[in-house]
C-alpha positions in Angstrom: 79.7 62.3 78.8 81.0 59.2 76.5 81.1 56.8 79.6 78.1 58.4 80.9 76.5 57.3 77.2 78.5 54.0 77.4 77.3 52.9 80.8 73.2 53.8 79.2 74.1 51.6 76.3 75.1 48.7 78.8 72.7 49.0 81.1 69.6 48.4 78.3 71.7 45.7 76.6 71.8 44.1 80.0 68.0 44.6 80.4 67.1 43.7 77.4 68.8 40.5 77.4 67.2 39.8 81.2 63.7 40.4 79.6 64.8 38.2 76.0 66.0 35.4 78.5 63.0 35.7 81.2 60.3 34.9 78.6 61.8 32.6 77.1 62.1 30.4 79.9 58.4 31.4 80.3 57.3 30.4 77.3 59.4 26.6 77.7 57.5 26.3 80.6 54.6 27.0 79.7 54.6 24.4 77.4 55.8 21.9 79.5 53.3 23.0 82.2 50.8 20.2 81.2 53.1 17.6 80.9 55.2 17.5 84.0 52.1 17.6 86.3 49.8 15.1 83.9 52.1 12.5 83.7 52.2 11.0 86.4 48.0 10.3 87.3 48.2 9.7 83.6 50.5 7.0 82.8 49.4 5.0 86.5 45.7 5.5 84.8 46.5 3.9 81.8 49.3 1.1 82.8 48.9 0.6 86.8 51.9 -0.4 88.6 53.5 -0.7 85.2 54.0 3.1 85.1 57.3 3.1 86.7 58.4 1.2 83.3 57.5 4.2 81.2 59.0 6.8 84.0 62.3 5.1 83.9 62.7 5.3 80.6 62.7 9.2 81.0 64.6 9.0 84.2 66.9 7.8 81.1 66.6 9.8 78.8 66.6 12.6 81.0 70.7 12.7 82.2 71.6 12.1 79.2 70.1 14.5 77.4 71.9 16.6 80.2 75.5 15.0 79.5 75.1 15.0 75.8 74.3 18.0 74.8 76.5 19.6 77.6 79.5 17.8 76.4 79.1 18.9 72.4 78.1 22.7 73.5 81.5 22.9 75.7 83.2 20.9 72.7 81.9 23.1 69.5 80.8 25.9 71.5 77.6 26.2 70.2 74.3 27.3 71.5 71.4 28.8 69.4 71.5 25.8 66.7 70.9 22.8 69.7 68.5 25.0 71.1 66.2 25.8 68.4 66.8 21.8 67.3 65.4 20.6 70.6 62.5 23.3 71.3 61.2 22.0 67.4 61.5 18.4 67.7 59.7 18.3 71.5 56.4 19.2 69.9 55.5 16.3 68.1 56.7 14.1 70.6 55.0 15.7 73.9 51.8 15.9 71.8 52.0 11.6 71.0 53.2 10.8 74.3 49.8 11.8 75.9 47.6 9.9 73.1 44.8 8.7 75.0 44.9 5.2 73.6 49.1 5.3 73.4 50.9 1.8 73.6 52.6 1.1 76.1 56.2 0.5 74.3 55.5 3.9 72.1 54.8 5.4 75.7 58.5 4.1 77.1 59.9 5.3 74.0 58.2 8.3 74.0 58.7 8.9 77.2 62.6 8.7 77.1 62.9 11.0 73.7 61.0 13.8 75.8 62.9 14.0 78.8 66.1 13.8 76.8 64.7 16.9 74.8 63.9 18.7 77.3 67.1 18.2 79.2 69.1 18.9 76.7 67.3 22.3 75.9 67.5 23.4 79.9 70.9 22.3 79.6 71.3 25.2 76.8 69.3 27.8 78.3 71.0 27.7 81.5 74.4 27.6 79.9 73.5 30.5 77.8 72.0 32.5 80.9 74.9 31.8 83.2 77.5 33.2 80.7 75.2 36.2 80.0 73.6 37.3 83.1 75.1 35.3 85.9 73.6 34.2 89.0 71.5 37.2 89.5 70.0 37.7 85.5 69.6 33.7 85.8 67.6 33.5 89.1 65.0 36.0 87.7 65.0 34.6 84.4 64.4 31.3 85.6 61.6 32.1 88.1 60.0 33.2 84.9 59.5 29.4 84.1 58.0 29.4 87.3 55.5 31.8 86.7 54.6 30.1 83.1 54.6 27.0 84.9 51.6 28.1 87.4 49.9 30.2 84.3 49.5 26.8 82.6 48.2 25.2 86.0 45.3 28.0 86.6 44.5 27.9 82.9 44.1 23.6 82.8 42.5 24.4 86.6 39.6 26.6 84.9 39.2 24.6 81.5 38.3 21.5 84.0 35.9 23.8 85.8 34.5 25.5 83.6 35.3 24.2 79.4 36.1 20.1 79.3 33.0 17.9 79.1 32.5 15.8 82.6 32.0 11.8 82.3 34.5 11.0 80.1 36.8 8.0 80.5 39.7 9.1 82.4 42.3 8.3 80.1 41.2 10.9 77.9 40.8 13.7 80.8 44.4 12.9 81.4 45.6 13.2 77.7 43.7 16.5 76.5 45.8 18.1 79.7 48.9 16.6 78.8 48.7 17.6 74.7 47.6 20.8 75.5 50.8 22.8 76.0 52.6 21.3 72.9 51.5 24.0 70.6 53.0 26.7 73.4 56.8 25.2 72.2 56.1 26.8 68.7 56.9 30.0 70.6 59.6 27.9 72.5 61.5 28.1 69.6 60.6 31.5 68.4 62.5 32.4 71.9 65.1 30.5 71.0 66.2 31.4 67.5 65.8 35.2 68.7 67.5 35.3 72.3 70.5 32.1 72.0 73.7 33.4 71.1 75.0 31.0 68.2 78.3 30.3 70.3 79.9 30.4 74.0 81.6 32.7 75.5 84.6 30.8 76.6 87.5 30.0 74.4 89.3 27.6 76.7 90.2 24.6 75.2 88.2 21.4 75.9 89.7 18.2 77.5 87.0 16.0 79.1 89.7 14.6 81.5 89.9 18.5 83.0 86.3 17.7 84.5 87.1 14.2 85.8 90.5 15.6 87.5 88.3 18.5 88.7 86.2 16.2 90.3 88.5 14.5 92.0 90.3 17.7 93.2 87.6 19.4 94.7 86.2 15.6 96.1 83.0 16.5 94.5 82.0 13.2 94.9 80.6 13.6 98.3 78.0 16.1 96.9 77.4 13.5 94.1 76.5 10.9 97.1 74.2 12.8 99.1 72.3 14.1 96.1 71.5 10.6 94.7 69.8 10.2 97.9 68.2 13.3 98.1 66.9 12.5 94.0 66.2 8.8 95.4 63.8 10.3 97.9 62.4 12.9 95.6 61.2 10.5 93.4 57.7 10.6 94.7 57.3 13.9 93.9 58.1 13.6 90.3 55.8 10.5 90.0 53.5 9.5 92.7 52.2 12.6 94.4 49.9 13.6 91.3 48.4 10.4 92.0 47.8 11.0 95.2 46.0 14.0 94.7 44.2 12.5 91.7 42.8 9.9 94.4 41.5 13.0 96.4 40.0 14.9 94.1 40.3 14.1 90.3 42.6 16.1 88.1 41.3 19.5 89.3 43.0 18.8 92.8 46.1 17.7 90.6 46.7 21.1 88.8 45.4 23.0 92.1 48.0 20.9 94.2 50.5 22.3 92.1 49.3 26.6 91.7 49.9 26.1 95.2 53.5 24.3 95.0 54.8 27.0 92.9 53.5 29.9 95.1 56.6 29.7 96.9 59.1 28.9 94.3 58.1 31.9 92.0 59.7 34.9 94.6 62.2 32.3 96.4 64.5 31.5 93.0 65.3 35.3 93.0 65.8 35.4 96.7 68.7 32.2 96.0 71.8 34.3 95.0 71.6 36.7 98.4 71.3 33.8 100.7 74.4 32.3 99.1 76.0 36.0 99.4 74.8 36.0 102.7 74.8 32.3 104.4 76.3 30.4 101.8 76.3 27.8 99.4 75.3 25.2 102.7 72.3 27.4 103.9 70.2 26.4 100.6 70.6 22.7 100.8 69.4 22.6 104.3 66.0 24.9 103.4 65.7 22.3 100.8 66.2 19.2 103.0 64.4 20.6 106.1 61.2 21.5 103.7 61.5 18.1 102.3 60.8 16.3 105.9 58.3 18.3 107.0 56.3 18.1 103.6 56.5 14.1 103.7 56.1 14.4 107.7 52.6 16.4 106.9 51.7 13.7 104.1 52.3 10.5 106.3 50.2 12.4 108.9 47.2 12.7 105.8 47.7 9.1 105.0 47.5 7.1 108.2 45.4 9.6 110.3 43.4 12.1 109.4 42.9 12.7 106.0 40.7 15.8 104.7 41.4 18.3 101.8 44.0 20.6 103.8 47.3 18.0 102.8 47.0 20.1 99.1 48.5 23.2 101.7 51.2 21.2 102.0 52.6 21.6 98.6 53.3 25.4 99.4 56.3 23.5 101.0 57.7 22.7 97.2 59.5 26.0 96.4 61.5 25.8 99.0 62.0 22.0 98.9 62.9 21.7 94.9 64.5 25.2 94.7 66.3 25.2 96.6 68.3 21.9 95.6 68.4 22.2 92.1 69.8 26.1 92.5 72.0 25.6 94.7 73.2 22.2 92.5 73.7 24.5 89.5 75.3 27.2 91.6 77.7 24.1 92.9 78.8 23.5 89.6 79.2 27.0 88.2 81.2 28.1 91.3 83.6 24.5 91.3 84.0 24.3 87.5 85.3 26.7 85.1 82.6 27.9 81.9 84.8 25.6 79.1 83.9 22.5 81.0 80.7 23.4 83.2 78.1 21.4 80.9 79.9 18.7 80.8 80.5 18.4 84.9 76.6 19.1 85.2 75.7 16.5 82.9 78.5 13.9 84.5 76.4 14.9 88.5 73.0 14.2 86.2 73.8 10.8 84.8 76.0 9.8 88.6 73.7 11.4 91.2 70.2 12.2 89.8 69.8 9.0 87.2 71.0 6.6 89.1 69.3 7.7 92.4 66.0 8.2 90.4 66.2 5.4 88.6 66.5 3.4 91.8 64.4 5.3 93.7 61.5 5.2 91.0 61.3 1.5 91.1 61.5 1.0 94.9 58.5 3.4 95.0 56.7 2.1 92.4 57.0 -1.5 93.7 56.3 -0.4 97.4 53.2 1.3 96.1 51.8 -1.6 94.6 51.9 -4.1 97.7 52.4 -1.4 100.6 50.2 1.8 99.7 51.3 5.8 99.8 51.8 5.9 103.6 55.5 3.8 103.4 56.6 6.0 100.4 56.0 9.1 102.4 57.7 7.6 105.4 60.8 6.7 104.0 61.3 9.7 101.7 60.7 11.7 105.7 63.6 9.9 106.5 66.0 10.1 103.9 65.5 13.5 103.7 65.8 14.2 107.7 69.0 11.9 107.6 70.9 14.2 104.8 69.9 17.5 106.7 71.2 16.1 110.0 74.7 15.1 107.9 74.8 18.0 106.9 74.4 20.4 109.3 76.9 18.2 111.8 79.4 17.0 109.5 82.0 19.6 109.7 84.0 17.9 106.6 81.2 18.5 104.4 81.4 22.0 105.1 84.3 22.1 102.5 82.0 21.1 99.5 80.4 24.5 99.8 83.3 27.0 100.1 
């Protein structure tokens, strides 16, 4: 009768933290809804080429934000108190950064400070929902950011339709969508001060050498190679594609591209942990990849040949692309790297494989955009992405990466 009690009390502590932990990463992304799909038509509307200025400085910010605060959690072992920091300080700077008549070296500042805030408070949450709930309670509770992520799109969908005024310069169509999730991170923080625990679980002693020697013994750095070209590829995702759809349709088509994009991504995250416990760790990078080269494959196609409305189908492609990559990155890390020094290996794969292959991938983009159009960016991320999956799937040394 006692266990039978004690097993009751753990199962609705174990709910209850699943439900705590799945809206708060609804909530986060909810508020950050507007800005990851408005920036990009909105900072190439107000500053042209000059854009890819503004998104480097938050390709930046961003790793860093990742490394940082995942080097002082495993160090102090502290959670809640960086996590209701961050959530606080990222609503005044998400609302200035989409300032209709912003500067354009506030914008690169801004621009940077965002991205490392946000960073840094994923960084936490996912720490905290890894110790708590593992790879199951973590899949659900991160498709719940997700599902706040596609709430905000439909809701910015229908106040374009049906709510803002029509005619208006279009620097100030892109900025009301951009500020208007930055009042959502008040509840951000709420979230966070009520679900966080204040410290770790893990006791271990921290020596940052441990991760570089870790590293080196599992040869990470073969993973950290093929994913700065897979983030050097996907840089037209994070930046360019909005534009694209922009061109097609205003910024209706831009929040509709993307309702559609996460259609896929909401049921797959869940699905993430039984292919691994199924297939494996390898099975989710090549969903990723191959989705990757068919989605720029279908764009190129919508570029140089027949054109039309369908191409915004082609972003049901997305969940399966991005999730598929960036789970199966964090399941990587998780799996290779004990919990003491986990944030700190993450953050050292942010700053080595996605910075550097954004950063560099932003700016060949954004250059190739200006003087060769949107048909060679779609080609050449088709390619880089085909390449990886067929290294991949043949290289039978790489196989060791993800066992």
């Amino acid at each position: 009768m006692i266990l039978m009690n004690l097993k009751k009390i753990q199962s609705y502590t174990k709910n209850k933290k699943l439900m705590l932990y799945f809206l708060m990463y609804f909530v986060c992304y909810l508020g950050l809804g507007s800005y990851f799909v408005v920036l990009s038509p909105h900072m190439i509307q107000l500053f042209g080429a000059d854009a890819k200025y503004i998104f480097l400085s938050g390709q930046l910010g961003y790793p860093l934000g990742y490394f940082l605060v995942g080097w002082i959690s495993d160090k102090t072992k502290q959670l809640k108190i960086y996590g209701i920091i961050f959530s606080l300080l990222l609503i005044p700077t998400q609302y200035f950064l989409f300032m209709p008549n912003l500067d354009f070296y506030w914008a690169i500042l801004l621009s940077a400070i965002v991205r490392f805030l946000f960073a840094g408070y994923i960084q936490i949450i996912q720490i905290a929902a890894l110790e708590e709930l593992y790879y199951a309670g973590f899949s659900i509770s991160r498709s719940a950011g997700t599902l706040g992520f596609f709430l905000m799109q439909i809701i910015m969908f229908l106040l374009e339709i049906f709510y803002f005024p029509s005619g208006l310069p279009l620097e100030i169509e892109g900025a009301r969508g951009g500020q208007i999730g930055t009042s959502i991170h008040i509840l951000t923080f709420i979230m966070s001060y009520i679900t966080l625990p204040k410290k770790r679980k893990s006791d271990s002693p921290y020596f940052f050498r441990e991760a570089i020697d870790l590293i080196n013994k599992n040869h990470a750095e073969i993973f950290f190679v093929l994913s700065f070209f897979y983030y050097f590829s996907y840089q037209i995702v994070d930046f360019y594609l909005g534009a694209y759809f922009r061109n097609l349709g205003g910024m209706k088509f831009v929040y509709l591209s993307w309702m559609i994009a996460v259609l896929v991504e909401i049921p797959f995250f869940p699905l993430t942990q039984k292919i691994i416990h199924r297939f494996g760790l390898k099975m989710l990078f090549l969903i990723s990849l191959s989705s990757g080269f068919l989605r720029f494959l279908l764009l190129y196609i919508h570029s140089t040949m027949i054109g039309g409305n369908w191409i915004l189908f082609s972003q049901i492609l997305h969940g399966l692309h991005f999730t598929g990559y960036m789970a199966g990155s964090v399941y990587f890390f998780h799996k290779k790297f004990p919990e003491h020094i986990y944030g700190t290996a993450y953050g050292l794969f942010m700053i080595f494989s996605l910075s550097l292959g954004s950063i560099l991938g932003n700016l060949t983009y954004g250059t190739l955009l200006k003087y060769k159009g949107f048909s060679v960016l779609f080609i050449l991320s088709f390619l880089i992405h085909y390449i990886l999956f067929t290294i991949i799937i043949t290289n039978k040394k790489i196989d060791k990466q993800f066992f």
